[in-house]
N, C-alpha and C positions, 0 to 999 in steps of 0.2 A: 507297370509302375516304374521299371527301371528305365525304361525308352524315354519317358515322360523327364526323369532327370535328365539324361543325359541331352533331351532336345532343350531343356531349361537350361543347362550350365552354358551349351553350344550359344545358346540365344544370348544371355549375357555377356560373353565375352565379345560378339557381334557387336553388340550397342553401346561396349565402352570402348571400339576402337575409335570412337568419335573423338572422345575425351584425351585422346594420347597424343593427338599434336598440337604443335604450338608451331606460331610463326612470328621471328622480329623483324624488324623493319631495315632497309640493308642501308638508310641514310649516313649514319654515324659510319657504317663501314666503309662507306666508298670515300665519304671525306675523310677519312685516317688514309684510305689511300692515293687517292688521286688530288687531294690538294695540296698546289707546287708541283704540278706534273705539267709537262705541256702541249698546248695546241693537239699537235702533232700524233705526241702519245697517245691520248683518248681517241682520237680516229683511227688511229693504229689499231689500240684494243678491240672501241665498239663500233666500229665501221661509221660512216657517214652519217651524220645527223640526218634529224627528218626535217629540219628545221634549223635556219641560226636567227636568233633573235636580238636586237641589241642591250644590252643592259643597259643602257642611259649614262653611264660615266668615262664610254670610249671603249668599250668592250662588247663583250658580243656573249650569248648565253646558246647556249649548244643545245637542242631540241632530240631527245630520243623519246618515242610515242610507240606505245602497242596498244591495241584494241581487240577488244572480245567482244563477242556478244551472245549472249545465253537468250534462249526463244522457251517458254511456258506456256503449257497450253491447260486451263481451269473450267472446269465441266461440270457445271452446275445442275442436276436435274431437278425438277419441280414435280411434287408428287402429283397426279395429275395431270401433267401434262408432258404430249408426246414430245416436244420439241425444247432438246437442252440448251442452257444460255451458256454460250462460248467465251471465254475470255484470255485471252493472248496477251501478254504481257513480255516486252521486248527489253532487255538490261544492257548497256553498252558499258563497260568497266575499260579506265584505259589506264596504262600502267606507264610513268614518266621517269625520265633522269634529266636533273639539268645541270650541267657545264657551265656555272660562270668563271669566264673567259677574262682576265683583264687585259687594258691595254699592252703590256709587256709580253703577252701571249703566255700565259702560267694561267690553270687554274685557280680561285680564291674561293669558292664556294661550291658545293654539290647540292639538289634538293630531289626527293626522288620518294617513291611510295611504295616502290616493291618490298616486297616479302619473300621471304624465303622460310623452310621449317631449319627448325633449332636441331644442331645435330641431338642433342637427346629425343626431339621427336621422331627424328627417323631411325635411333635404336630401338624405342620401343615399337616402332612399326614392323622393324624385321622380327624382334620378340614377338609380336602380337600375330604377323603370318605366320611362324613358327608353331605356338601354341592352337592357332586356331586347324592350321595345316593337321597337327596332332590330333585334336578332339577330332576332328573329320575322321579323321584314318584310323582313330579308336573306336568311333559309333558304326563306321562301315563293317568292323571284324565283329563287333560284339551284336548291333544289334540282329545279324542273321542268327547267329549264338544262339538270343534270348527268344528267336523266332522257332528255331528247332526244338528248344526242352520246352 
């Protein structure tokens, strides 16, 4: 009975580390910082564009691109029969920063979609290996214990 709890408690605290983080969006952050910065700086920082585009009023929009791509694979079996239906499903996410660039060479806009976690989500993350590291290392000492009497 008591194993039963203590794989119960283990178990919930697993399924609510889903819940503990959060992520904002770093748009607002990078235009606090880098507009009125110039040309120069941003290349500095983020290395070479992957891209320069021009913004249409004599300016030029600075291109940074990353790409992922996550591969799934869905296995459908039909009762009845030997041969499951396969289905693969390919996800390409790309993650952008753009640099407009005006003609005087200064930054005047950022548009950008990464994300990052909010430092409170990565406190409760280290709380959360913490506690779960514990319950681990508590059920390892007890349940041989409860095995013996």
């Amino acid at each position: 009975m008591n194993i039963r709890i203590i794989y119960l408690l283990t178990a919930v605290l697993m399924l609510s580390a889903c819940s503990m983080t959060r992520q904002y969006p770093l748009e607002t952050e990078y235009n606090d910082q880098w507009k009125g910065r110039s040309h120069a700086e941003i290349v500095t920082e983020f290395g070479a564009p992957d891209r320069v585009e021009s913004d249409g009023n004599g300016g030029k929009i600075l291109v940074y691109e990353t790409f992922s791509t996550t591969t799934t694979t869905d296995v459908d079996t039909h009762f009845g029969y030997f041969d499951p239906d396969y289905t693969t499903k390919v996800q390409t996410n790309k993650s952008y920063t753009h640099f407009f660039i005006g003609p005087d060479n200064t930054c005047y806009h950022i548009k950008s979609n990464r994300m990052e976690l909010d430092p409170q989500s990565r406190r409760n993350a280290a709380i959360a290996l913490k506690i779960y590291g514990g319950v681990i290392g508590l059920s390892a000492l007890i349940v041989p214990m409860l095995l013996i009497l």
